[in-house]
PyMOL Python script that loads the backbone (N, CA, C, O; Angstrom):
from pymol import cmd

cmd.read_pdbstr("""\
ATOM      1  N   UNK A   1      -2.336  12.542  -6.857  1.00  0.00           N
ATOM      2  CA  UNK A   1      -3.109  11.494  -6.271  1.00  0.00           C
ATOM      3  C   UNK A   1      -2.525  11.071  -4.925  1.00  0.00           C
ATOM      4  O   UNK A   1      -3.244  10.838  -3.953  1.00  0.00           O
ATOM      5  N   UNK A   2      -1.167  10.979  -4.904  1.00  0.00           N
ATOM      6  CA  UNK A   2      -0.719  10.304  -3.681  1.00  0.00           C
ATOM      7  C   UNK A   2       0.317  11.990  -3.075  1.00  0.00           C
ATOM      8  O   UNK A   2       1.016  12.615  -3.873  1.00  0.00           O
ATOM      9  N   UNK A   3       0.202  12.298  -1.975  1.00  0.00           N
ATOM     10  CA  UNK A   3       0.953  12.754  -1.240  1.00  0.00           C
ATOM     11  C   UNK A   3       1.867  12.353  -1.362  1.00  0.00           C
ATOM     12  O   UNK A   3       1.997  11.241  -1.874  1.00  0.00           O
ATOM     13  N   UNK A   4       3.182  13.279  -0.833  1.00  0.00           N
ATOM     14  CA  UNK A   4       4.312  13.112  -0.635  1.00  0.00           C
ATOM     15  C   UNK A   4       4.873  11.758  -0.832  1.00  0.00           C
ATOM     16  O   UNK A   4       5.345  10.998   0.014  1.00  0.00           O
ATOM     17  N   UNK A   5       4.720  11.586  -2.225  1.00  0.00           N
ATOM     18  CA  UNK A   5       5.576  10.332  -2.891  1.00  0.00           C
ATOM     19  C   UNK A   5       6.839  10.095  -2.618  1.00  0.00           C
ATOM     20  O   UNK A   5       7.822  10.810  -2.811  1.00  0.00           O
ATOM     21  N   UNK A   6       6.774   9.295  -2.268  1.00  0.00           N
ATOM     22  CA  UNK A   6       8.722   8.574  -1.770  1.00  0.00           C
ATOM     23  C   UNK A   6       9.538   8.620  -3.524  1.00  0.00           C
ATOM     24  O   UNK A   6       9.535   7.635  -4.263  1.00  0.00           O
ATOM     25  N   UNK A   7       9.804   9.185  -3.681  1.00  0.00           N
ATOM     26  CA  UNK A   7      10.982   9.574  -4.910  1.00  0.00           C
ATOM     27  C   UNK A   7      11.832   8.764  -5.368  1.00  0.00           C
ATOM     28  O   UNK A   7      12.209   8.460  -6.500  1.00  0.00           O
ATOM     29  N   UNK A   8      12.126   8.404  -4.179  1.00  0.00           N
ATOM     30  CA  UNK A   8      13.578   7.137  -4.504  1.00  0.00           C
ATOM     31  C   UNK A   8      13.250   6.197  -4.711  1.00  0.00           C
ATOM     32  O   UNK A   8      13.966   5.529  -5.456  1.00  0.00           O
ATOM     33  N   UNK A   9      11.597   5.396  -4.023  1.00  0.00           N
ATOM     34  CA  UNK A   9      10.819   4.203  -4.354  1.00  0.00           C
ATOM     35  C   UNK A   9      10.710   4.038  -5.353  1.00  0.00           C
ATOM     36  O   UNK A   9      11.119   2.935  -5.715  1.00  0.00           O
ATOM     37  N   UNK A  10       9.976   5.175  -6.720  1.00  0.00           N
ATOM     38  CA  UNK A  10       9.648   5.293  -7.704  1.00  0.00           C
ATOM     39  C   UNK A  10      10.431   5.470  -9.248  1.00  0.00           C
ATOM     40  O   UNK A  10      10.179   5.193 -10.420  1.00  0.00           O
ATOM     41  N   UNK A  11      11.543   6.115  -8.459  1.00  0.00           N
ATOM     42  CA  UNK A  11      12.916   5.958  -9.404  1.00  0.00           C
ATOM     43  C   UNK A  11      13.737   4.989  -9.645  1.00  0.00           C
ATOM     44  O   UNK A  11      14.418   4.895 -10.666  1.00  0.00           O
ATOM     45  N   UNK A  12      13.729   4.518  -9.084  1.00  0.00           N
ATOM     46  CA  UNK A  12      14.958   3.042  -8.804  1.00  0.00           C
ATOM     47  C   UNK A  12      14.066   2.186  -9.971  1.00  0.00           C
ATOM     48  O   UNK A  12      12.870   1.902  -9.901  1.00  0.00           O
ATOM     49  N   UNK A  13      15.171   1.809 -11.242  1.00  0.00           N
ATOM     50  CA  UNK A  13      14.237   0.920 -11.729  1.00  0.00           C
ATOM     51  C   UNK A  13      14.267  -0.709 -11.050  1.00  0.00           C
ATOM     52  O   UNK A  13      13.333  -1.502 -10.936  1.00  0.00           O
ATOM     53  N   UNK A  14      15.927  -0.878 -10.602  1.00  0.00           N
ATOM     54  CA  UNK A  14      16.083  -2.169 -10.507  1.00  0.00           C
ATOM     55  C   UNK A  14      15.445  -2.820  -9.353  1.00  0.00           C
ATOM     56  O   UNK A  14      15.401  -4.006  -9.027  1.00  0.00           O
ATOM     57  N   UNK A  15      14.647  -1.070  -8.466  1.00  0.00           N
ATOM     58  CA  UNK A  15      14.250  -1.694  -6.992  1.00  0.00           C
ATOM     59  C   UNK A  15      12.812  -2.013  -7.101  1.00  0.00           C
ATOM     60  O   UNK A  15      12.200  -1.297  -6.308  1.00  0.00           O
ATOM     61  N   UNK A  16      12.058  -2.758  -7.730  1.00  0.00           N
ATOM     62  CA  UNK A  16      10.951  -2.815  -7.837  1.00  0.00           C
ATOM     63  C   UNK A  16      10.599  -4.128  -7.244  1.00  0.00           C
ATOM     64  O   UNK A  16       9.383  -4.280  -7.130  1.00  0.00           O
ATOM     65  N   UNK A  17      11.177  -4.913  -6.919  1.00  0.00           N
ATOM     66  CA  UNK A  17      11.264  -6.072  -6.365  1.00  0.00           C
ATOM     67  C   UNK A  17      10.776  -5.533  -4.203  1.00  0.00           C
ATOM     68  O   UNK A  17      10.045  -6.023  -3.343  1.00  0.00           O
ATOM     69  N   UNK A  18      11.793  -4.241  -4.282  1.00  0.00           N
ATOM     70  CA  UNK A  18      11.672  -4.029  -2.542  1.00  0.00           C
ATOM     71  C   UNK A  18      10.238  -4.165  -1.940  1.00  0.00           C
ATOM     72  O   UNK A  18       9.171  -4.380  -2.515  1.00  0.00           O
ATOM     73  N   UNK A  19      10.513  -3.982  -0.635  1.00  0.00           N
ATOM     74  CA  UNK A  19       9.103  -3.872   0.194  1.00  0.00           C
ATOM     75  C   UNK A  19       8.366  -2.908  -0.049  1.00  0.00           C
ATOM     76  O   UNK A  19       7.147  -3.073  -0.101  1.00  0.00           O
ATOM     77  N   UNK A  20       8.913  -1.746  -0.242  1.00  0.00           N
ATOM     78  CA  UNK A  20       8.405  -0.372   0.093  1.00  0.00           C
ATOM     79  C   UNK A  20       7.859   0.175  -1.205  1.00  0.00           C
ATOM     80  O   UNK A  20       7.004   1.061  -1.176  1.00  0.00           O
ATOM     81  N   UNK A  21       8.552  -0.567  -2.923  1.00  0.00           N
ATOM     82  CA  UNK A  21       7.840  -0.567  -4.338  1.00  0.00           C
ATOM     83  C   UNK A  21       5.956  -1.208  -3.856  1.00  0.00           C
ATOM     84  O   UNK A  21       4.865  -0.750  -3.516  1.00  0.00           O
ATOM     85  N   UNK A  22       6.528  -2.311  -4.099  1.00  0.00           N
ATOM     86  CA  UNK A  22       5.225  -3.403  -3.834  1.00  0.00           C
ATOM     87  C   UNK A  22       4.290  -2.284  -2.871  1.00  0.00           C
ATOM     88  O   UNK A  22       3.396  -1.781  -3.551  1.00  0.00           O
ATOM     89  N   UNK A  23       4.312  -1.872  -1.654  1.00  0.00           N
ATOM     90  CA  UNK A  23       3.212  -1.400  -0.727  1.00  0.00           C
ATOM     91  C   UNK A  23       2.695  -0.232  -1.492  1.00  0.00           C
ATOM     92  O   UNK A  23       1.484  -0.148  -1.696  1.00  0.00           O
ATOM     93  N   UNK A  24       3.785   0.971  -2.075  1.00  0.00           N
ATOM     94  CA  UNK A  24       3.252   1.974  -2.960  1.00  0.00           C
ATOM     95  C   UNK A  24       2.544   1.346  -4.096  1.00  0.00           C
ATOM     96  O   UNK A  24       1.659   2.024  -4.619  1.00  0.00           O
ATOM     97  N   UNK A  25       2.808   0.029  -4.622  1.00  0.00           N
ATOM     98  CA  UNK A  25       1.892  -0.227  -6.148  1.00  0.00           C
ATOM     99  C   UNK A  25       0.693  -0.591  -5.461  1.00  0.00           C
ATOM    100  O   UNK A  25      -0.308  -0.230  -6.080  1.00  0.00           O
ATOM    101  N   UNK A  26       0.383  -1.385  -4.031  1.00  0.00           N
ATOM    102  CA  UNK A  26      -0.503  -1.558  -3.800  1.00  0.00           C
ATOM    103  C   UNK A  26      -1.858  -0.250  -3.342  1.00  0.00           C
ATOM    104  O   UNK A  26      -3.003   0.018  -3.707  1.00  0.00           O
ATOM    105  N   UNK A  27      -1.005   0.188  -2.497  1.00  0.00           N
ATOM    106  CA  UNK A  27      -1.661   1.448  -1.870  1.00  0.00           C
ATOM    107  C   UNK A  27      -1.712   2.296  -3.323  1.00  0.00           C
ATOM    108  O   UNK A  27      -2.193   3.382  -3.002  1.00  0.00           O
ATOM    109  N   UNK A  28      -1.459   2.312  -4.679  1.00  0.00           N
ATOM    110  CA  UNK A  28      -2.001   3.118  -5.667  1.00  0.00           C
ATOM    111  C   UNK A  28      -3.365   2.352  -5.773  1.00  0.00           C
ATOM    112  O   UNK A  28      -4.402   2.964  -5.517  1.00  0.00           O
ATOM    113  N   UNK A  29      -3.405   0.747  -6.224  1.00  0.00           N
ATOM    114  CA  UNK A  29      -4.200   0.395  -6.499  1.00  0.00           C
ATOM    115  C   UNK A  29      -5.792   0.059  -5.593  1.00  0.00           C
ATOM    116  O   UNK A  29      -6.910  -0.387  -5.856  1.00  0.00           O
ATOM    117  N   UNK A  30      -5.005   0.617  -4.357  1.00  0.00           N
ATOM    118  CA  UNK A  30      -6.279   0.405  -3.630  1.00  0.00           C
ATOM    119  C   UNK A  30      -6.994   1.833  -3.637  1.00  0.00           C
ATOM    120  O   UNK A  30      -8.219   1.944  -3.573  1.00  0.00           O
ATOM    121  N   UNK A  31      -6.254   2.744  -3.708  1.00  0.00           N
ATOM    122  CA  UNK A  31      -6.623   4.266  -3.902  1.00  0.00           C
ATOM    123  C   UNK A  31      -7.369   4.210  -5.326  1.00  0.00           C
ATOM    124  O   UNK A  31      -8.383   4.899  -5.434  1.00  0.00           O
ATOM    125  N   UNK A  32      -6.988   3.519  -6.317  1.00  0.00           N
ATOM    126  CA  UNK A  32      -8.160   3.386  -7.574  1.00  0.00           C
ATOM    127  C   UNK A  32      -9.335   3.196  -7.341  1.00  0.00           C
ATOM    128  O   UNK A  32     -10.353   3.889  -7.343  1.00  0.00           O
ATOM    129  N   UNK A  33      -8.868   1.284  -6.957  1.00  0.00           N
ATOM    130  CA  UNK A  33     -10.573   0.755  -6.728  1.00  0.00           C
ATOM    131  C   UNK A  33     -10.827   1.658  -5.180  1.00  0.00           C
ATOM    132  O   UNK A  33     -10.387   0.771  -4.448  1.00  0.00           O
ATOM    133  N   UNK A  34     -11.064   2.331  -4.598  1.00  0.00           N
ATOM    134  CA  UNK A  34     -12.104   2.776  -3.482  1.00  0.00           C
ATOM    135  C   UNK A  34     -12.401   3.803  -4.492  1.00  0.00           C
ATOM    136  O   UNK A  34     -13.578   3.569  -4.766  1.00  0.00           O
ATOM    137  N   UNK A  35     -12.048   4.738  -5.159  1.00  0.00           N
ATOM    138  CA  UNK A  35     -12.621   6.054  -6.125  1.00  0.00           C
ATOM    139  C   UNK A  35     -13.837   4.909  -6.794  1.00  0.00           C
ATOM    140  O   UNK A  35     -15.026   5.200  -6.666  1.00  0.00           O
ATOM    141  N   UNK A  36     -13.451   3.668  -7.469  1.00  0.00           N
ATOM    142  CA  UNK A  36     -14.231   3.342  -8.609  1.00  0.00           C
ATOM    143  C   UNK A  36     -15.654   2.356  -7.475  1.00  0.00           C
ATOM    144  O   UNK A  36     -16.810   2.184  -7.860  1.00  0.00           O
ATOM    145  N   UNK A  37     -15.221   1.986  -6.424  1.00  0.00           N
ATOM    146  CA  UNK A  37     -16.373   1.568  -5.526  1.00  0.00           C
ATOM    147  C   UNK A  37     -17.105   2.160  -5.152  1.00  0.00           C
ATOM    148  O   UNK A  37     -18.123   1.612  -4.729  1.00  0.00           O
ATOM    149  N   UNK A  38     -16.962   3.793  -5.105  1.00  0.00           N
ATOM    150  CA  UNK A  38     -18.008   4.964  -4.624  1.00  0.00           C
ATOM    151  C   UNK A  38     -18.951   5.038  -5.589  1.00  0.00           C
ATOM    152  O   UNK A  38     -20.156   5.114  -5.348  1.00  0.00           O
ATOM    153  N   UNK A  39     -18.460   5.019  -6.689  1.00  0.00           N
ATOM    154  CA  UNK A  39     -19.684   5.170  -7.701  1.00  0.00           C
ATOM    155  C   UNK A  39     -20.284   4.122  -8.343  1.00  0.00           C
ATOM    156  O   UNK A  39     -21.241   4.232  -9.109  1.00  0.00           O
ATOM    157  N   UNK A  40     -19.635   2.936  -7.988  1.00  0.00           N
ATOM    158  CA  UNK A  40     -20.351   1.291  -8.391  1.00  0.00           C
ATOM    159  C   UNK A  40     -20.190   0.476  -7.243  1.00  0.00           C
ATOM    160  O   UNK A  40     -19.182  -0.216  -7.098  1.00  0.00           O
ATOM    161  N   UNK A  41     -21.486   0.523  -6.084  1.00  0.00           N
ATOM    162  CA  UNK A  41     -21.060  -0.085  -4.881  1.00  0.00           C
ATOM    163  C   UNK A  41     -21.692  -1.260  -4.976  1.00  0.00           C
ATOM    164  O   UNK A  41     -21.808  -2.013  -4.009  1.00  0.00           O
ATOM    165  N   UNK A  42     -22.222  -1.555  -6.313  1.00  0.00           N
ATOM    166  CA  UNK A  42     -22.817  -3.088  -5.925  1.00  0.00           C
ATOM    167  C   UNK A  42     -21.576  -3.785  -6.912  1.00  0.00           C
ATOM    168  O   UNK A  42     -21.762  -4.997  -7.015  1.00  0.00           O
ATOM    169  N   UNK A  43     -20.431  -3.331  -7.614  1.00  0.00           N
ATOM    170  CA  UNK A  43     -19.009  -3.966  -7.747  1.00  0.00           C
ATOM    171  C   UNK A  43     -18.668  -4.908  -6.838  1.00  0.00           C
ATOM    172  O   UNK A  43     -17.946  -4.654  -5.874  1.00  0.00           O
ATOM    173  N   UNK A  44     -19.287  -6.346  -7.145  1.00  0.00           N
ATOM    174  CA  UNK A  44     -18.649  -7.275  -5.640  1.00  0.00           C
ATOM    175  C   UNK A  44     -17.546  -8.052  -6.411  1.00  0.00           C
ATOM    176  O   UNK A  44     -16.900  -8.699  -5.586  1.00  0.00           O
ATOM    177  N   UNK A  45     -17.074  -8.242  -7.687  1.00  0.00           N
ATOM    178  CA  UNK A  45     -15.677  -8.595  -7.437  1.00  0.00           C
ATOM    179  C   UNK A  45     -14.371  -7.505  -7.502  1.00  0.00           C
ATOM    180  O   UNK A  45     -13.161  -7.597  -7.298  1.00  0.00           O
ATOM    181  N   UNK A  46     -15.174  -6.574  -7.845  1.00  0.00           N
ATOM    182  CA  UNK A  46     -14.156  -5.283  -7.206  1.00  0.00           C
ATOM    183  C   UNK A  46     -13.762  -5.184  -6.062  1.00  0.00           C
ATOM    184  O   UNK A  46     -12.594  -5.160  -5.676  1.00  0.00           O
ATOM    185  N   UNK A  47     -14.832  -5.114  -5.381  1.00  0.00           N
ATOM    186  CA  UNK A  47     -14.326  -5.209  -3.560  1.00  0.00           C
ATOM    187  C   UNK A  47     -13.675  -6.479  -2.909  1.00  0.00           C
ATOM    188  O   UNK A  47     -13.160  -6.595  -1.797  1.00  0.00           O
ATOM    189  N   UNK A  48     -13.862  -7.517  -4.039  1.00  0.00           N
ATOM    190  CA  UNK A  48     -13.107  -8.956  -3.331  1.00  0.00           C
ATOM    191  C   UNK A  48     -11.644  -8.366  -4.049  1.00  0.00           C
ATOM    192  O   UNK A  48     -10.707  -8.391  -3.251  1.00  0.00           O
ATOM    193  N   UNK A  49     -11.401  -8.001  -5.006  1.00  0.00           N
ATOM    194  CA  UNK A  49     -10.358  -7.614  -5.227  1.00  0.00           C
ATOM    195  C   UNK A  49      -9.492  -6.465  -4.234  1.00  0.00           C
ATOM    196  O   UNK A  49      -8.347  -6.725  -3.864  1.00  0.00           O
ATOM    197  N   UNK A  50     -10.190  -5.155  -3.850  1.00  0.00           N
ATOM    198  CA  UNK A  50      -9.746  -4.753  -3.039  1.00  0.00           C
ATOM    199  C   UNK A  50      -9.881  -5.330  -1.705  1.00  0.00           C
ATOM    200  O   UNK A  50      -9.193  -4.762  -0.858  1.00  0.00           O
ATOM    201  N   UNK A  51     -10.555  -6.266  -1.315  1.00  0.00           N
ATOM    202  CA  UNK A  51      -9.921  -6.909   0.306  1.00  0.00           C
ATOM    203  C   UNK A  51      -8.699  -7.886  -0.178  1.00  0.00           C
ATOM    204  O   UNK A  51      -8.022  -8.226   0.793  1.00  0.00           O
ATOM    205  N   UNK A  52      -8.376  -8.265  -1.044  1.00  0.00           N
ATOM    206  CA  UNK A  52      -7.248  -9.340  -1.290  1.00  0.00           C
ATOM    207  C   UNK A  52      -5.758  -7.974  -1.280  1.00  0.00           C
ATOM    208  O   UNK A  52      -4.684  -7.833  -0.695  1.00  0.00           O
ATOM    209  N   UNK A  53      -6.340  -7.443  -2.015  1.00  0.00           N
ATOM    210  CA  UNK A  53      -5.162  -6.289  -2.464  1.00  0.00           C
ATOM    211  C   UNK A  53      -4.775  -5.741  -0.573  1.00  0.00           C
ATOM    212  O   UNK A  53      -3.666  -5.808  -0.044  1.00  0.00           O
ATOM    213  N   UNK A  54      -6.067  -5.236   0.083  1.00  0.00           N
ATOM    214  CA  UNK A  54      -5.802  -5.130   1.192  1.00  0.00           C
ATOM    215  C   UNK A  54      -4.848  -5.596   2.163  1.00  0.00           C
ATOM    216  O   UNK A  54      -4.013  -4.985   2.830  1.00  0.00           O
ATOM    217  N   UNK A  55      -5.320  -7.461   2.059  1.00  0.00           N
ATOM    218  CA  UNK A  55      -4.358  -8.658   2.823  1.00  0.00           C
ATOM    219  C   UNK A  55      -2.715  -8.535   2.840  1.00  0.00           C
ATOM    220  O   UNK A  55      -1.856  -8.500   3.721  1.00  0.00           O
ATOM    221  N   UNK A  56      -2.734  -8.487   1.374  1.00  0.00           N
ATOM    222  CA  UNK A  56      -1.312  -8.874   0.723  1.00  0.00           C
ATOM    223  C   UNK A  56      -0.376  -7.428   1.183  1.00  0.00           C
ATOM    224  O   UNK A  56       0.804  -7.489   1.526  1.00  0.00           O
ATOM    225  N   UNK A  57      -1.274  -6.005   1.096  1.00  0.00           N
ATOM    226  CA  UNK A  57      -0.132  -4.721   1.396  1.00  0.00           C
ATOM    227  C   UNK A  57      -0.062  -5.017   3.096  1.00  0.00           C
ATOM    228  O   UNK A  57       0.891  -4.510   3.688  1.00  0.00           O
ATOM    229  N   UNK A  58      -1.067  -5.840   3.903  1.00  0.00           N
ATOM    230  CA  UNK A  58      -1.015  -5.684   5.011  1.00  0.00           C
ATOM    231  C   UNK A  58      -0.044  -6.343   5.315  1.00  0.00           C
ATOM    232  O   UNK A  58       0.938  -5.696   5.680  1.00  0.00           O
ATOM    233  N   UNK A  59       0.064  -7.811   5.287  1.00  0.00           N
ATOM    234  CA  UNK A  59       1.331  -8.391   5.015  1.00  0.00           C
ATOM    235  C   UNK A  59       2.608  -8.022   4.735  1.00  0.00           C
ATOM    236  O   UNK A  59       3.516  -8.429   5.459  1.00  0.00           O
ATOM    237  N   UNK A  60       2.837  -7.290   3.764  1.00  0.00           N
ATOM    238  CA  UNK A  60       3.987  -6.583   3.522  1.00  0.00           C
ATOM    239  C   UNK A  60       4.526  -5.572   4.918  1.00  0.00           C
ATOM    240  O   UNK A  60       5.582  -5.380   5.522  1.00  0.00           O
ATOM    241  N   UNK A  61       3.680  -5.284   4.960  1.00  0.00           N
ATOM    242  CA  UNK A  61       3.991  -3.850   6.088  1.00  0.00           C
ATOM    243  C   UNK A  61       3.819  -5.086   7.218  1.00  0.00           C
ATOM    244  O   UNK A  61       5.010  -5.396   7.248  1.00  0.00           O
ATOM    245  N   UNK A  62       3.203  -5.982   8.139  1.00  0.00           N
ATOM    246  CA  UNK A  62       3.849  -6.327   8.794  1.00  0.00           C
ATOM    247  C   UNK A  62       5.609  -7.059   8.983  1.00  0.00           C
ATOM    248  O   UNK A  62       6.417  -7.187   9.903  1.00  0.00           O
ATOM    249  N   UNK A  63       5.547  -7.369   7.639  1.00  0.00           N
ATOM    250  CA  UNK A  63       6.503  -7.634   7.644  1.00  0.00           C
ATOM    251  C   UNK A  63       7.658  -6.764   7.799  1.00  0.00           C
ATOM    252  O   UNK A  63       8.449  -7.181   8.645  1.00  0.00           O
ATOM    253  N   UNK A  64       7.949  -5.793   7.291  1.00  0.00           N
ATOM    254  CA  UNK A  64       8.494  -4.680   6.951  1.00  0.00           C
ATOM    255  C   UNK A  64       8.728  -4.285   8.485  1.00  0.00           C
ATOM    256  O   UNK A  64       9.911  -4.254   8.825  1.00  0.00           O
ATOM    257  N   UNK A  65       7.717  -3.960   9.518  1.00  0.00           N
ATOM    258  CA  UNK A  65       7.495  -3.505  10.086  1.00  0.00           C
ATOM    259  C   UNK A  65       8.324  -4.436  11.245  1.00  0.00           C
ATOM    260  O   UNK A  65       8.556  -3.824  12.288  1.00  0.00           O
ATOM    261  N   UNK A  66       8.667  -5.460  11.201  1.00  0.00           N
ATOM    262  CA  UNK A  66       8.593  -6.910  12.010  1.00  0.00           C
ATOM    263  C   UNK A  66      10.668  -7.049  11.709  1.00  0.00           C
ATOM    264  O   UNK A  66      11.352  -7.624  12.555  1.00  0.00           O
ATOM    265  N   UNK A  67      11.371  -6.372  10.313  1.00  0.00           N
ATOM    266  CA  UNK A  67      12.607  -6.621  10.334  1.00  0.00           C
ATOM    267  C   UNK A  67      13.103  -5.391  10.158  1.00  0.00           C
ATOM    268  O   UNK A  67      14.288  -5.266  10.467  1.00  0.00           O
ATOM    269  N   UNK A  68      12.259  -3.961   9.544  1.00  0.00           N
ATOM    270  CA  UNK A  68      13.041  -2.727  10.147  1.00  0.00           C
ATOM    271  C   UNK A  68      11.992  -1.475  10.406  1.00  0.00           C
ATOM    272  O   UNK A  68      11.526  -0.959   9.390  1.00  0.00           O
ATOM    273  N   UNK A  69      11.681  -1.073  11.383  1.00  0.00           N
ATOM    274  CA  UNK A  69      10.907  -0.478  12.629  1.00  0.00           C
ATOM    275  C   UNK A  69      11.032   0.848  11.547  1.00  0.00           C
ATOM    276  O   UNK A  69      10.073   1.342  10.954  1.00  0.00           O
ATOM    277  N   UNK A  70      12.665   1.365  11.427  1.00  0.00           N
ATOM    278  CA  UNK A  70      12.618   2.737  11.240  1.00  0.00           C
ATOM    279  C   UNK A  70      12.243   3.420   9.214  1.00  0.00           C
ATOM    280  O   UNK A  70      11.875   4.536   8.846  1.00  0.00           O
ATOM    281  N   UNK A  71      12.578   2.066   8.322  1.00  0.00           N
ATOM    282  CA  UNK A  71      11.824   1.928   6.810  1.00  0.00           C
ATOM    283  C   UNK A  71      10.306   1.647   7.039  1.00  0.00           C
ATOM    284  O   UNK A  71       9.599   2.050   6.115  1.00  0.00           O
ATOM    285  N   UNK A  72       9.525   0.922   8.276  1.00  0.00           N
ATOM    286  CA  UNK A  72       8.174   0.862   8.132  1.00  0.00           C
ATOM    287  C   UNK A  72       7.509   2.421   8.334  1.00  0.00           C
ATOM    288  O   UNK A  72       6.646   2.959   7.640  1.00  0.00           O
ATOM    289  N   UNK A  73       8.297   3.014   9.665  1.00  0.00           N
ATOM    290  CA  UNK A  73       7.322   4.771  10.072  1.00  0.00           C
ATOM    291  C   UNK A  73       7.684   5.335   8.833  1.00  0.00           C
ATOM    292  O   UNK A  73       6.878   6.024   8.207  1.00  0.00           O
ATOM    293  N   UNK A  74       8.903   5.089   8.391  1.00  0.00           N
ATOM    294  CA  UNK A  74       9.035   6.361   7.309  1.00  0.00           C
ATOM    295  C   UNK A  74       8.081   6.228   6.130  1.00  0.00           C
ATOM    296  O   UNK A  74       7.353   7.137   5.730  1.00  0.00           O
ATOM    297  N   UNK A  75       8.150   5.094   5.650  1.00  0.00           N
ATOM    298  CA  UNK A  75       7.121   4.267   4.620  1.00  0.00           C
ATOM    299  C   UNK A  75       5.549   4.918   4.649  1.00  0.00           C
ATOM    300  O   UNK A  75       4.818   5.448   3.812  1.00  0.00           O
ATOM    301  N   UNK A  76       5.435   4.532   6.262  1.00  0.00           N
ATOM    302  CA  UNK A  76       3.742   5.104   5.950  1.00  0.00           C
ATOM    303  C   UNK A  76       3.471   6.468   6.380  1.00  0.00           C
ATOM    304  O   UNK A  76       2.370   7.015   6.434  1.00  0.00           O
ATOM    305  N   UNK A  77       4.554   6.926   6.665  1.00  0.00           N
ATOM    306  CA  UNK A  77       4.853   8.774   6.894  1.00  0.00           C
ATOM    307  C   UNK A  77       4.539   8.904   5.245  1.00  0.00           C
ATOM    308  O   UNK A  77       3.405   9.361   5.102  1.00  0.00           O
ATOM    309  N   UNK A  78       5.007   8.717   4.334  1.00  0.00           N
ATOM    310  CA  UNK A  78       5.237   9.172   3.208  1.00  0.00           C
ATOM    311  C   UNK A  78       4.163   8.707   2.241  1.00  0.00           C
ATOM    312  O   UNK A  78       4.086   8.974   1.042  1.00  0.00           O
ATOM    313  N   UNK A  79       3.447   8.053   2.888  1.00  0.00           N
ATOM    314  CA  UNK A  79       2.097   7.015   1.834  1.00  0.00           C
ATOM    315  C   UNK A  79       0.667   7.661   2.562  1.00  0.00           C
ATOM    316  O   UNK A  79      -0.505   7.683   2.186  1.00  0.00           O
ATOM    317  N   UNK A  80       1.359   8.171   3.784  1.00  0.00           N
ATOM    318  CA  UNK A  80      -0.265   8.482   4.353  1.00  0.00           C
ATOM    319  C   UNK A  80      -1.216   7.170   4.619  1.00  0.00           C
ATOM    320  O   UNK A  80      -2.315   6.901   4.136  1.00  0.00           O
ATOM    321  N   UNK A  81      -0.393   6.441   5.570  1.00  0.00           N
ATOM    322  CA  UNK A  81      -1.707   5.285   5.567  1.00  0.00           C
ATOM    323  C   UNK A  81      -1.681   5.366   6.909  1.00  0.00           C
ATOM    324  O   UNK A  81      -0.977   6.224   7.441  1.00  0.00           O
ATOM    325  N   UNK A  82      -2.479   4.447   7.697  1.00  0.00           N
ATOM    326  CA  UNK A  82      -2.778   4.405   9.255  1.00  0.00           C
ATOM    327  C   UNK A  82      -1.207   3.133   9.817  1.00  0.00           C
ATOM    328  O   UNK A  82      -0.808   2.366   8.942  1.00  0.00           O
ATOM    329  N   UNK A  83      -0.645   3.091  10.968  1.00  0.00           N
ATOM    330  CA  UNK A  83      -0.407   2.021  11.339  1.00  0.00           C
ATOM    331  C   UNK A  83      -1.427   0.755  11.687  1.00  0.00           C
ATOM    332  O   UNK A  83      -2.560   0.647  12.156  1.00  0.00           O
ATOM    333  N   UNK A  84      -0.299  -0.225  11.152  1.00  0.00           N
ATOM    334  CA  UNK A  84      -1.163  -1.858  11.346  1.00  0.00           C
ATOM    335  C   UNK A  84      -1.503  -1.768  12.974  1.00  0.00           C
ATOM    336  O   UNK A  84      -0.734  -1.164  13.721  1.00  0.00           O
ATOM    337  N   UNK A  85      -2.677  -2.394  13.455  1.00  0.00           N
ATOM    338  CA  UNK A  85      -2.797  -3.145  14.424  1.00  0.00           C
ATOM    339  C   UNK A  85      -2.201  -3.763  14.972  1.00  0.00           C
ATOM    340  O   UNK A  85      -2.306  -4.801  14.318  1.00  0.00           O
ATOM    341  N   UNK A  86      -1.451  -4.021  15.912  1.00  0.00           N
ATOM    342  CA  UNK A  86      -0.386  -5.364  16.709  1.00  0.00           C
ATOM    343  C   UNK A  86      -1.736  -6.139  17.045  1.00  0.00           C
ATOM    344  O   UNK A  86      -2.899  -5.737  17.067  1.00  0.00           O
ATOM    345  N   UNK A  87      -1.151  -7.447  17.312  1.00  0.00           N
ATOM    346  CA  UNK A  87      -2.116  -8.115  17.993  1.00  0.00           C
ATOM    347  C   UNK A  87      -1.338  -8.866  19.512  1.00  0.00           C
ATOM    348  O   UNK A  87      -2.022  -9.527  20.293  1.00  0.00           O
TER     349      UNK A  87
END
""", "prot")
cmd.dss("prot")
cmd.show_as("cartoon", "prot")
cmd.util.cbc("prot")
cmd.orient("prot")
C-alpha cells in the first residue's frame, strides 16, 4: 500500500509518540478513506473526516518542517507525499 516505508518509524515501539509515527498513521489513514470515497462519493462525513485528518498531518509536517528541514525531505521522500505550501 505505501511505498518505501520508513522501517525504523514502524519498528520502534516506544517511538510512536514522534512526528514522523503520527504523519505515517495519518497518511495511512488518508490513503484508506480516498480508496473508500471513490466508490461512496456522496460519504460527507467521511470526507469531513478526511479534511480534518488532512489539517492535523498538515500541521505536523509544518511543524516538523519548521524545527528540522533535513527529517521533514526525508519523511516525505519516503511517504511519497507532495511538499507543504509556504505561505
Amino acid at each position: 500500500m505505501v511505498k518505501n516505508t520508513p522501517i525504523s518509524v514502524i519498528s520502534d515501539e516506544e517511538n510512536r509518540g514522534s512526528v514522523e509515527f503520527q504523519v505515517f498513521c495519518f497518511t495511512n489513514k488518508i490513503r484508506r478513506l480516498t480508496s473508500h470515497l471513490e466508490s461512496h462519493k456522496k460519504d460527507y462525513l467521511s470526507q469531513r473526516g478526511l479534511r480534518k485528518i488532512l489539517g492535523k498531518r498538515q500541521r505536523l509536517l509544518a511543524y516538523l518542517a519548521k524545527k528540522n528541514r533535513v527529517r521533514y525531505k526525508e519523511l516525505i521522500g519516503q511517504l511519497s507525499i507532495r511538499e507543504t505550501k509556504t505561505r
